[in-house]
KOLFILO-256587 format. One line per field, with one value per residue (C-alpha): x, z, y; residue number from 1; residue in one letter. Coordinates in Angstrom, 2 decimals. Layout:
residues N
X (X  ...)
Z (Z  ...)
Y (Y  ...)
seq (NUM  ...)
type (a  ...)
end
This chain:
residues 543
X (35.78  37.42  39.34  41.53  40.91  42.12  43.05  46.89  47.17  47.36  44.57  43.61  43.45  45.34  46.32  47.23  45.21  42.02  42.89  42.25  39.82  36.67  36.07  32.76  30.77  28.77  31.52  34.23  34.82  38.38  40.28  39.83  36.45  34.62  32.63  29.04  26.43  23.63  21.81  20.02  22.23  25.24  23.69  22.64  26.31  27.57  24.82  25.96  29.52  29.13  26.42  27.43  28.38  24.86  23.47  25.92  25.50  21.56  21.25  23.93  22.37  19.23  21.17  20.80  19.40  17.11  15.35  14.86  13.44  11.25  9.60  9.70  7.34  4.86  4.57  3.67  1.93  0.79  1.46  0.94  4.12  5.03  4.72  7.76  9.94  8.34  9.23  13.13  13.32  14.08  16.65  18.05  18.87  20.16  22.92  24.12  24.00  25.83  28.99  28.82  29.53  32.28  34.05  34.04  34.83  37.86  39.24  38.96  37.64  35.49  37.29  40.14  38.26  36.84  40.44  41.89  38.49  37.82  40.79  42.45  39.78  36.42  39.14  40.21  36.53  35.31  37.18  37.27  33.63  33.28  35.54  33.34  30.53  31.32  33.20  29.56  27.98  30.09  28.85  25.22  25.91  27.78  24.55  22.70  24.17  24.62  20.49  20.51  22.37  20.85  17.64  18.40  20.06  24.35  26.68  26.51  29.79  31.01  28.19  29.72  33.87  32.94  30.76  33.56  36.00  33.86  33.98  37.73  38.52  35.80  37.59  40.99  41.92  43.47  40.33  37.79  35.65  35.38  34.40  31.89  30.55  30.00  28.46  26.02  24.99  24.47  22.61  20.64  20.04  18.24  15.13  14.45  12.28  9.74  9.10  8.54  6.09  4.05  3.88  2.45  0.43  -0.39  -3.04  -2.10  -4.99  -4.17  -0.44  -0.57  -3.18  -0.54  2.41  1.25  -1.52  0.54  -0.78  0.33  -1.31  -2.45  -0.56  1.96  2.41  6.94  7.05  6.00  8.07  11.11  10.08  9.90  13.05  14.69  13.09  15.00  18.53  18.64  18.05  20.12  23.41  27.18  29.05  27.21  28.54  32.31  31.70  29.79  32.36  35.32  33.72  32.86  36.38  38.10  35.71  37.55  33.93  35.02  32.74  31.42  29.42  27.45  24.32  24.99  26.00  22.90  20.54  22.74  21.90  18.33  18.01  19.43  16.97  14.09  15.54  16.03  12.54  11.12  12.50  11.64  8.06  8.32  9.40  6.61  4.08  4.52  5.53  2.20  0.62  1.83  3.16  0.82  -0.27  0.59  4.46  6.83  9.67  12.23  15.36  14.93  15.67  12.23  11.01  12.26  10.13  7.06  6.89  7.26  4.40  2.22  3.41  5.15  9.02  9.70  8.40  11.25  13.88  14.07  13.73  16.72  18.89  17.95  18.93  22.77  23.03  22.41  24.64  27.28  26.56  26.64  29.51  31.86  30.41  30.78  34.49  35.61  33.98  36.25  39.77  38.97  38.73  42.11  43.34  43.01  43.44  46.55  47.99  48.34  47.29  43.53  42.22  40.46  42.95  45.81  46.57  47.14  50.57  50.53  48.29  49.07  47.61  44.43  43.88  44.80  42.18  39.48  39.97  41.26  37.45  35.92  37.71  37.36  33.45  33.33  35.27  32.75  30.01  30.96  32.54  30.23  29.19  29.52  27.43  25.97  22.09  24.51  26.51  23.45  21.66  25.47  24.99  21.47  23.26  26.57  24.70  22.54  25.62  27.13  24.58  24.16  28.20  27.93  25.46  26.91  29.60  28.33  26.32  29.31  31.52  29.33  28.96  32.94  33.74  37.07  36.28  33.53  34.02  31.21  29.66  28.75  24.98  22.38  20.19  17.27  19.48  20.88  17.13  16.00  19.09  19.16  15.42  16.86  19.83  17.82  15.04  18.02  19.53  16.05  15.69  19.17  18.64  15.21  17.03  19.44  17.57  14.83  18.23  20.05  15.92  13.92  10.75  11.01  7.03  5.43  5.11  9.02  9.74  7.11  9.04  12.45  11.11  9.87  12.91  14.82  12.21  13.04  16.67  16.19  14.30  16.45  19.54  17.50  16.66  20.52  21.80  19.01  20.37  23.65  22.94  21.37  24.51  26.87  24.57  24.36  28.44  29.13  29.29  26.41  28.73  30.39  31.15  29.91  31.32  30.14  29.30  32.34  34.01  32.21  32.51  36.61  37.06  38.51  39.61  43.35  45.52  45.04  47.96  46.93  43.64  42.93  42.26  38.32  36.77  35.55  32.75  31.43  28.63  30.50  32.43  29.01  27.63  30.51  30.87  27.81  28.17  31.00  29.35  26.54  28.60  30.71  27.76  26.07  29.18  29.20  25.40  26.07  28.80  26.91  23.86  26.32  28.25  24.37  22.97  26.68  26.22  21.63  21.15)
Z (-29.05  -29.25  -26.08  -26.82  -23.77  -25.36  -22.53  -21.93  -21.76  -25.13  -26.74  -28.58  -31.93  -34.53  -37.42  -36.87  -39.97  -37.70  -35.46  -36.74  -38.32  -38.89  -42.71  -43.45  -46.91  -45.68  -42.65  -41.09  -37.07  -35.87  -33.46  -30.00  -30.65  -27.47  -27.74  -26.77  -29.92  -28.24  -30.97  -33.86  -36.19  -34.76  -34.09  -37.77  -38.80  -36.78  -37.84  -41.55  -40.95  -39.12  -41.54  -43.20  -41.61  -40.49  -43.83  -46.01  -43.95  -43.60  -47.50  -48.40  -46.91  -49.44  -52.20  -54.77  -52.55  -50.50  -53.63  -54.96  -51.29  -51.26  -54.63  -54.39  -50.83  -52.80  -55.89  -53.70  -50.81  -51.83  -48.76  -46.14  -44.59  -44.39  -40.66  -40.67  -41.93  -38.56  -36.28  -38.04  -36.94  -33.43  -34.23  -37.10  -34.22  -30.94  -33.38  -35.41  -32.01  -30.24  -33.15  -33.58  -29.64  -29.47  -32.81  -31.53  -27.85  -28.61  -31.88  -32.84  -35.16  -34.51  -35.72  -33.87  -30.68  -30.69  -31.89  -28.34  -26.09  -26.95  -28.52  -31.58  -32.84  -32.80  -33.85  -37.22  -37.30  -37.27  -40.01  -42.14  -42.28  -42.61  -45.53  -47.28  -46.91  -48.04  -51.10  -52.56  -51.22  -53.50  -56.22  -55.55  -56.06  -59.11  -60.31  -59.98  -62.20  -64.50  -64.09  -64.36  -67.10  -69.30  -68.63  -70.12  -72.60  -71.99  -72.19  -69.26  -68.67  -70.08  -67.08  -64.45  -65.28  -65.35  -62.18  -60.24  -61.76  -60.43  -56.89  -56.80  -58.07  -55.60  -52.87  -53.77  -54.25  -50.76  -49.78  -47.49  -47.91  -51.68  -51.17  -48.94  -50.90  -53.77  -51.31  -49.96  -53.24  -54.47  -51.08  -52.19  -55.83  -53.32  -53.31  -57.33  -56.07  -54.62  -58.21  -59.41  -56.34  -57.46  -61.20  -60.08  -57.61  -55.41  -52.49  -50.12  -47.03  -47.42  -47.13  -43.88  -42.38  -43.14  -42.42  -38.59  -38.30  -38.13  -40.15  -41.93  -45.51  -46.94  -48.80  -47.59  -44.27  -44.40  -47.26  -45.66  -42.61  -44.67  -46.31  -43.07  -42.46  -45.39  -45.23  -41.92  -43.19  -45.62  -43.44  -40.68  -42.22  -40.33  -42.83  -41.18  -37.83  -39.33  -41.66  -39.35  -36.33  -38.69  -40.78  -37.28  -36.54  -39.97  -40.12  -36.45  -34.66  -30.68  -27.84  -27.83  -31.16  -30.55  -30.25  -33.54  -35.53  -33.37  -35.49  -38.48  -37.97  -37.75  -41.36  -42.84  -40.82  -42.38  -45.75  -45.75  -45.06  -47.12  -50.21  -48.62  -48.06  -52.05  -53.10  -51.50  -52.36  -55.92  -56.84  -55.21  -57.39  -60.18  -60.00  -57.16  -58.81  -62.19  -61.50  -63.37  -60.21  -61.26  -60.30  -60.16  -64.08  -64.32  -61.77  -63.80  -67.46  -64.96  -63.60  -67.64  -68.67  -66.23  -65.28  -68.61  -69.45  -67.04  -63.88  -65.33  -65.96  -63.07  -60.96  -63.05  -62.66  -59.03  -58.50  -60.47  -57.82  -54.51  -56.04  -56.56  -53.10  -51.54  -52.95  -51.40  -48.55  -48.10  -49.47  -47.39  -44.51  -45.69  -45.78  -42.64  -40.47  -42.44  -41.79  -38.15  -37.59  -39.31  -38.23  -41.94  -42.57  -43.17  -43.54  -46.25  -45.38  -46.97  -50.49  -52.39  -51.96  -48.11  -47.85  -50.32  -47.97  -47.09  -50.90  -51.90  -50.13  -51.20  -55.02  -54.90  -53.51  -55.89  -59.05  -58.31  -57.80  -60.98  -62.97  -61.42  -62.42  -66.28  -66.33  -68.48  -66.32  -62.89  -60.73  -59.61  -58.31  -56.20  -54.70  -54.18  -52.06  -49.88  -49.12  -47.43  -45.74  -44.48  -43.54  -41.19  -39.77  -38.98  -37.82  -34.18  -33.09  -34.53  -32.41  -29.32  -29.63  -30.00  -27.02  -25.37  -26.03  -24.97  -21.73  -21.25  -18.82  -20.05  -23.09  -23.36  -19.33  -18.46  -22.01  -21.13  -22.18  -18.92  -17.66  -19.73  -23.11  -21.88  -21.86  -25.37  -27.07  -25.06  -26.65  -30.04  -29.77  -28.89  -31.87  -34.55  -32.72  -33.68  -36.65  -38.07  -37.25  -39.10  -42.40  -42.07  -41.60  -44.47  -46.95  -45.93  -46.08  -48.27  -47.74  -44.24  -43.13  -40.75  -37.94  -38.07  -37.73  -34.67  -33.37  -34.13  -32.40  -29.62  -28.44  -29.45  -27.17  -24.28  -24.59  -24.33  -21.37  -19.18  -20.58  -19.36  -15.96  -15.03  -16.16  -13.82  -11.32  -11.70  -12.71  -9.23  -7.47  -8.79  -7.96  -4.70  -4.37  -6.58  -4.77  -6.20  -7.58  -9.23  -13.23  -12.68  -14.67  -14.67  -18.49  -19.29  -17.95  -20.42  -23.26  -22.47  -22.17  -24.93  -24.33  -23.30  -25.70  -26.30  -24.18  -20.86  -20.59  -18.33  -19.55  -20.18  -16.86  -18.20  -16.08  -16.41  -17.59  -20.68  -21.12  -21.83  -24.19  -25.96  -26.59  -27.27  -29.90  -31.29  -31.63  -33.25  -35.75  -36.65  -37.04  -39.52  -41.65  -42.28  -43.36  -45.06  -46.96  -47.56  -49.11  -51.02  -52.80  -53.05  -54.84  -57.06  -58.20  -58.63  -55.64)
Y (62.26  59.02  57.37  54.18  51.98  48.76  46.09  46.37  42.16  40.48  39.14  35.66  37.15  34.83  36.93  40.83  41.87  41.31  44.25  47.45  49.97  48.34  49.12  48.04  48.42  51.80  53.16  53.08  53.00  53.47  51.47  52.41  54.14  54.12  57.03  57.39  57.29  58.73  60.23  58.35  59.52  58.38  54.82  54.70  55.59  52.69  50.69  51.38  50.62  47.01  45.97  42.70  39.63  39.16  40.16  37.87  34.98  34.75  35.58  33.42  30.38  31.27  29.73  27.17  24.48  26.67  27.55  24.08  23.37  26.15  26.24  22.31  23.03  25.67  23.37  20.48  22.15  25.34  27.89  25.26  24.83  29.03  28.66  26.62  30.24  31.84  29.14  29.19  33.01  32.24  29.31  31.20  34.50  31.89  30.27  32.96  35.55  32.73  32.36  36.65  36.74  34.03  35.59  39.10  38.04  35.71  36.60  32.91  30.71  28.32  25.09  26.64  26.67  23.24  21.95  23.81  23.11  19.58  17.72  16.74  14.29  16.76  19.46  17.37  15.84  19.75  20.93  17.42  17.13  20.83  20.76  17.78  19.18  22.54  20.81  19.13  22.37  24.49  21.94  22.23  26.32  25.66  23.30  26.92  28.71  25.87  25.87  29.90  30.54  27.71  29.00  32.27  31.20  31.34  28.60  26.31  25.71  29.04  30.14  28.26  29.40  32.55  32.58  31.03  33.66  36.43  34.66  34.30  37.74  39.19  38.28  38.00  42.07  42.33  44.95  44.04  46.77  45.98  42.41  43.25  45.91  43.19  40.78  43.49  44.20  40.39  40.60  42.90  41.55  38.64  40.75  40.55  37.72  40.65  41.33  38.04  37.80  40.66  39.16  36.16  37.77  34.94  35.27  37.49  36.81  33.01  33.22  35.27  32.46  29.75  31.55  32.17  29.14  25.82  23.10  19.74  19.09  16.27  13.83  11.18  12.33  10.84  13.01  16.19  15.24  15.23  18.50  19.94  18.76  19.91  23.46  23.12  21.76  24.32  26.99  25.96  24.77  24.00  26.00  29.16  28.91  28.61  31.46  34.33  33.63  33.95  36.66  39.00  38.48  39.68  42.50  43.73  43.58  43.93  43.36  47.42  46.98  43.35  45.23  46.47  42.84  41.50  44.23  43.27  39.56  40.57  42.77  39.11  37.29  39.71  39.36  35.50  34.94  37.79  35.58  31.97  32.88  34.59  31.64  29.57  31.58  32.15  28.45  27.72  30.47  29.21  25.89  24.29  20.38  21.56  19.07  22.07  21.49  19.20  21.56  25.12  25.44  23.46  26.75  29.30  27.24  26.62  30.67  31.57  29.10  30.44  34.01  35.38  35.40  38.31  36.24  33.25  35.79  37.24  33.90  32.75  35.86  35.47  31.60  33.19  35.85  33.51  30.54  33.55  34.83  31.54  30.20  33.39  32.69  28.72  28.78  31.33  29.70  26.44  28.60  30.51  27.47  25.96  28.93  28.93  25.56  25.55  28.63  30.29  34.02  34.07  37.76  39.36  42.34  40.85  39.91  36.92  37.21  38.16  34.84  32.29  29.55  30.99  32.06  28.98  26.98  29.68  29.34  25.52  24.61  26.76  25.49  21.91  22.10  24.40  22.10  18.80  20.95  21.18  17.64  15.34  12.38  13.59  12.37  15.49  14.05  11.69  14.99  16.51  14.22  13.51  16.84  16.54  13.76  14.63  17.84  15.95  13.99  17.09  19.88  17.73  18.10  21.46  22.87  20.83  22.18  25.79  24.96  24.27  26.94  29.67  28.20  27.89  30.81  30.67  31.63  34.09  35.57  37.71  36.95  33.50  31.99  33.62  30.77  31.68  31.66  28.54  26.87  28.25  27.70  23.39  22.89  24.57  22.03  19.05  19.44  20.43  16.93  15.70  16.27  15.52  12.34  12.13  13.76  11.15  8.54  9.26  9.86  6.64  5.08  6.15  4.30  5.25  5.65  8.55  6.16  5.53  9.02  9.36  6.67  8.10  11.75  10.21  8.54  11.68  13.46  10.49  10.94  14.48  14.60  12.03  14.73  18.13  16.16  15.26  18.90  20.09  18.61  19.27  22.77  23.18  21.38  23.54  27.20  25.98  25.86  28.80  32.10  34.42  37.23  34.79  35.98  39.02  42.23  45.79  47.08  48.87  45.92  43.43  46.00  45.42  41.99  39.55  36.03  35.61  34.10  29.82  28.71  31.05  29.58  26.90  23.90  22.78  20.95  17.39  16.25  12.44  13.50  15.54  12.61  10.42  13.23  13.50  9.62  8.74  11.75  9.74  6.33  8.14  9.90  7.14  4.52  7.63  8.28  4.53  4.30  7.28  5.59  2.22  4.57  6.12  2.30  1.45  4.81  4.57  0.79  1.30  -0.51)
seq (1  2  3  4  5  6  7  8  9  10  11  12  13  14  15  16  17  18  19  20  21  22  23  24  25  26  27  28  29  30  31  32  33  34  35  36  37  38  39  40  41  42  43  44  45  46  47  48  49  50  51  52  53  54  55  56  57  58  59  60  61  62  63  64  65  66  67  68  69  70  71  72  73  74  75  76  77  78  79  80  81  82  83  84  85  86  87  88  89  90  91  92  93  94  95  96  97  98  99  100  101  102  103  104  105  106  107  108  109  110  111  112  113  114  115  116  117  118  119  120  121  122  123  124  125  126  127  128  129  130  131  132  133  134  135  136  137  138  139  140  141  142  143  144  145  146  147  148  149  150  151  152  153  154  155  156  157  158  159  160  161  162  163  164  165  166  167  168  169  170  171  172  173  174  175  176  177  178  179  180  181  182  183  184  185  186  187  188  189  190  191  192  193  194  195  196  197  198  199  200  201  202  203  204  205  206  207  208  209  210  211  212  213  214  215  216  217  218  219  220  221  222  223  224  225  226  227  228  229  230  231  232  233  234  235  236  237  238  239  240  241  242  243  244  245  246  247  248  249  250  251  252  253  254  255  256  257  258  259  260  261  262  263  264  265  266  267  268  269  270  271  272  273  274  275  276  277  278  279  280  281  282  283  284  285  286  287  288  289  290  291  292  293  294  295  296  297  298  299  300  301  302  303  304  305  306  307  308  309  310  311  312  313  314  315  316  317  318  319  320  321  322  323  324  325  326  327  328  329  330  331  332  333  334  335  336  337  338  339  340  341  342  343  344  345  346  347  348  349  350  351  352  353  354  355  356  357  358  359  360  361  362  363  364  365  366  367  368  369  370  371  372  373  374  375  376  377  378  379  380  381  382  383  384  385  386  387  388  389  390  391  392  393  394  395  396  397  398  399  400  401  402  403  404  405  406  407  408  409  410  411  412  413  414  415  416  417  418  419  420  421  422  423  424  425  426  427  428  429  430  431  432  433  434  435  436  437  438  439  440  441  442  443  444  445  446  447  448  449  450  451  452  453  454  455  456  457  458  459  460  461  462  463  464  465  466  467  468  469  470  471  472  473  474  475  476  477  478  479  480  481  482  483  484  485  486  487  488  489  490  491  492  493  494  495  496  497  498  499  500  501  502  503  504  505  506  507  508  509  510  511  512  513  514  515  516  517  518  519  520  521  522  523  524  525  526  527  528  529  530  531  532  533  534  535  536  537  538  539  540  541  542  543)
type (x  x  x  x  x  x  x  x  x  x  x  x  x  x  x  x  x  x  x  x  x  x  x  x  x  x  x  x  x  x  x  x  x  x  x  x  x  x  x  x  x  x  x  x  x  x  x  x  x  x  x  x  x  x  x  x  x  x  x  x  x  x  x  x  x  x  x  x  x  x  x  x  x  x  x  x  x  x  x  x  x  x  x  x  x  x  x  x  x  x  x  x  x  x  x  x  x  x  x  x  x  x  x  x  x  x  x  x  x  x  x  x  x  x  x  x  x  x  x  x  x  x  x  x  x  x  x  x  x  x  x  x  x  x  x  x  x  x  x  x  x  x  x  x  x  x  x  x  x  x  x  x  x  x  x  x  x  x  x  x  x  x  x  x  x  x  x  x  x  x  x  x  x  x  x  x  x  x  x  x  x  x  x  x  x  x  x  x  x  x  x  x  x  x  x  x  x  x  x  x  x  x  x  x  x  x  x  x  x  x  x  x  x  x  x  x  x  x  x  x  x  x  x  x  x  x  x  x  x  x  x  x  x  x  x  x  x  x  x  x  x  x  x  x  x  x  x  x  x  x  x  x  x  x  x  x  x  x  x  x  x  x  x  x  x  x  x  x  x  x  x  x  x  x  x  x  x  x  x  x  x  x  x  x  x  x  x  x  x  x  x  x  x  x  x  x  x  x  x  x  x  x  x  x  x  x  x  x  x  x  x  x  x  x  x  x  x  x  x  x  x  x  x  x  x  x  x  x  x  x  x  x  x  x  x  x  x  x  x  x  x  x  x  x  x  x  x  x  x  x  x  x  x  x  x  x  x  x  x  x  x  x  x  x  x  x  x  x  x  x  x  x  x  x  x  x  x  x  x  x  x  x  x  x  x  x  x  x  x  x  x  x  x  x  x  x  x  x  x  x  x  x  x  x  x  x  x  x  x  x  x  x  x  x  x  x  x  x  x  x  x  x  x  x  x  x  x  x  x  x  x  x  x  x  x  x  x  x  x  x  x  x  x  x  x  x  x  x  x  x  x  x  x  x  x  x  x  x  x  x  x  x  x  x  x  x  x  x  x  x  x  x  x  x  x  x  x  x  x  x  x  x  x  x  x  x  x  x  x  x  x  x  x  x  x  x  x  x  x  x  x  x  x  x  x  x  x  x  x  x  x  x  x  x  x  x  x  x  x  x  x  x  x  x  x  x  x  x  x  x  x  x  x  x  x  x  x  x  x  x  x  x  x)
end
């Protein structure tokens, strides 16, 4: 039995094509399907049908520059740094559960919502970075299968046009259900790395030690900081907040099936570090002091050397499918936000021809990084290492910001952050805070030492602590004057609600103390970008 009980009062959503059928790769769900699942069939059906934005976004951010990080940490390493994957888990869940509520709640992207929450400036700032970054992301992807396909043997640039064909067309058919059935199944082609883990065979007692015992290895202890780091940055990237709100929202996801996207989110947690801790351990198998990591193409010769040509194959046809997989999933997180930002049709519901704007964005980005890839004399080690950096300018406002908006009452209503979530996801925000400003200073300085970034935690940590000690006590000021029923909504209540379109909501309260956060936000971004582009001029002219 299905009963439509949509809301009579309009909702937020921007483009039409996002309301609907849910059409997923394994099921459908109609519109207006509020029936009970209360057998495990049923839940398995639904299941089926809203696996994918979860999936595509965890496995997508296991691309190209994930597996340079992670074989670069086994080579180097061995296994000692797996515990960092297990501490990730819980980051990895609070941010992408946090962007899956807001997109199925409001029906808006998340550029679009910072844009109408916080101003003009972090709105342009949002999607101006976001597009940067993405840009030189889209170039490190394009590097992969430039690295792939020379490996086994292919043309590289023939490699790379091709690659990028298969992206554009993949998306570009006007049928959601087919693209995500392709990006499910490059998803899937993620776990080829299993194989080359049994080849190699590494030691299985020693890697479960290290990936649950914490533990710092020898060496030069900056340099394992800023591995740390970058296992971090690569794992926990912008471009997936923009992409998983925007995605929930095309794929129709409402507020009755988050249970369902949160147990999606979770099979692409379990698969992303299923192949990080692969990756680990069989570079360290293989690779550990033996100096074979250069780029991943230098992986794929070092696995074959050691483990046979099967073990290189199959790391190279792996490294092709997560550079294809992550380069869907980074452009269309660039043309959703233009898309919403702009106001232009941005669905994966309509065709080229019903949105021109959106699809031009998506294969514009995609074209022009292809084309840099295959151009002889780009600077692509230079591209590379802006992306580390811009990345680390970035992440902090991101996760503000994320912070933020799931704490906005107008915005989420009864699906606002509790006080517990609120804690977890602060500390989250503060060490991500942390550490982007580690990353950026050990890329903008790279002879920075271990006791610089001690001292660069520790007054991180300070600042931290002086911020958690005034929200405290406002926190408690504002209880104390809020009636406790407050916000409250009974389930099928919550189930119902959606944000109200942008221009009935009321505009965002700005304390003093917001308006201190927020500019000392600004000063630090601004002095950042401009190290970043002095670095930059220096790297460019040898200095």
């Amino acid at each position: 039995m299905t009963t439509d009980l949509t809301p009579a009062r309009r909702d937020a959503v921007l483009d039409d094509a996002h309301v609907g059928d849910i059409r997923g790769a394994f099921g459908s769900i109609r519109r207006g399907d509020l029936a009970a699942r209360p057998g495990l069939s049923a839940r398995i059906r639904t299941l089926l049908a809203i696996i994918g934005p979860g999936l595509i976004v965890m496995v997508g951010d296991n691309d190209a520059g994930a597996f340079g990080t992670y074989t670069q940490a086994g080579q180097d390493y061995g296994t000692r740094l797996l515990w960092t994957l297990l501490l990730l888990v819980p980051v990895l869940y609070v941010n992408q559960e946090m962007v899956l509520r807001l997109g199925a709640v409001t029906g808006v992207g998340h550029a679009r919502l910072i844009l109408e929450r916080f101003g003009r400036f972090w709105g342009a700032f949002s999607v101006i970075d976001l597009f940067l970054l993405n840009a030189l992301t889209l170039v490190t992807e394009f590097i992969g299968v430039a690295l792939a396909t020379s490996y086994l043997g292919l043309p590289k640039a023939g490699g790379v046009l091709v690659a990028a064909a298969v992206v554009i067309l993949a998306a570009s058919t006007g049928d959601f259900r087919r693209f995500e059935r392709i990006a499910v199944a490059l998803c899937l082609g993620s776990l080829l790395l299993v194989p080359v883990y049994l080849i190699v065979h590494p030691a299985t007692g020693r890697m479960a030690r290290d990936f649950v015992v914490p533990g710092l290895p020898g060496g030069h202890l900056a340099d394992v900081m800023l591995l740390i780091i970058a296992i971090v940055g690569t794992t926990v990237a912008p471009w997936q907040l923009f992409f998983q709100q925007s995605y929930v929202i095309d794929k129709r996801i409402t507020p009755r099936f988050i249970r369902y996207e949160r147990a999606d989110l979770w099979i692409g947690i379990v698969v992303v570090v299923i192949g990080g801790a692969a990756m680990i351990g069989f570079s360290a198998a293989a690779l550990h002091g033996g100096g074979a990591f250069t780029d991943a193409g230098g992986v794929a010769r070092g696995l074959e050397a050691e483990a046979g040509r099967t073990a290189g194959a199959l790391f190279a046809i792996t490294l092709l499918d997560a550079s294809v997989i992550g380069a869907c999933a980074v452009s269309l997180a660039t043309a959703y936000a233009i898309g919403d930002v702009f106001g232009m049709r941005h669905s994966l519901h309509r065709r080229p021809s019903e949105a021109k704007g959106f699809y031009a964005v998506f294969a514009g980005v995609i074209a022009v990084s292809a084309v840099v890839v295959i151009t002889p004399g780009s600077p692509l080690g230079l591209l590379t290492e802006g992306v580390q950096t811009l990345a680390g300018v970035l992440l902090p406002s991101a996760s503000v910001f994320l912070l933020l908006l799931c704490n906005d009452r107008a915005v989420l209503g009864p699906w606002v952050n509790g006080r517990l979530k609120n804690a977890f996801t602060s500390l989250v925000v503060a060490v991500l805070v942390a550490l982007s400003v580690v990353l950026t200073a050990g890329v903008l300085f790279p002879g920075i030492t271990g006791a610089q970034i001690g001292a660069i935690l520790a007054g991180c940590g300070a600042a931290g602590l002086a911020a958690l000690a005034f929200w405290t006590v406002r926190a408690v000021r504002r209880r104390a004057a809020t009636p406790t029923s407050a916000g409250t909504a009974s389930g099928g209540d919550r189930m119902a609600w959606r944000m109200p379109p942008l221009d009935e909501l009321p505009a965002p309260a700005v304390s003093a103390g917001r308006k201190i956060g927020l500019a000392t936000l600004r000063l630090y971004l601004v002095a950042a970008s401009l190290l970043v582009v002095v670095r930059i001029v220096q790297l460019a002219t040898g200095g």
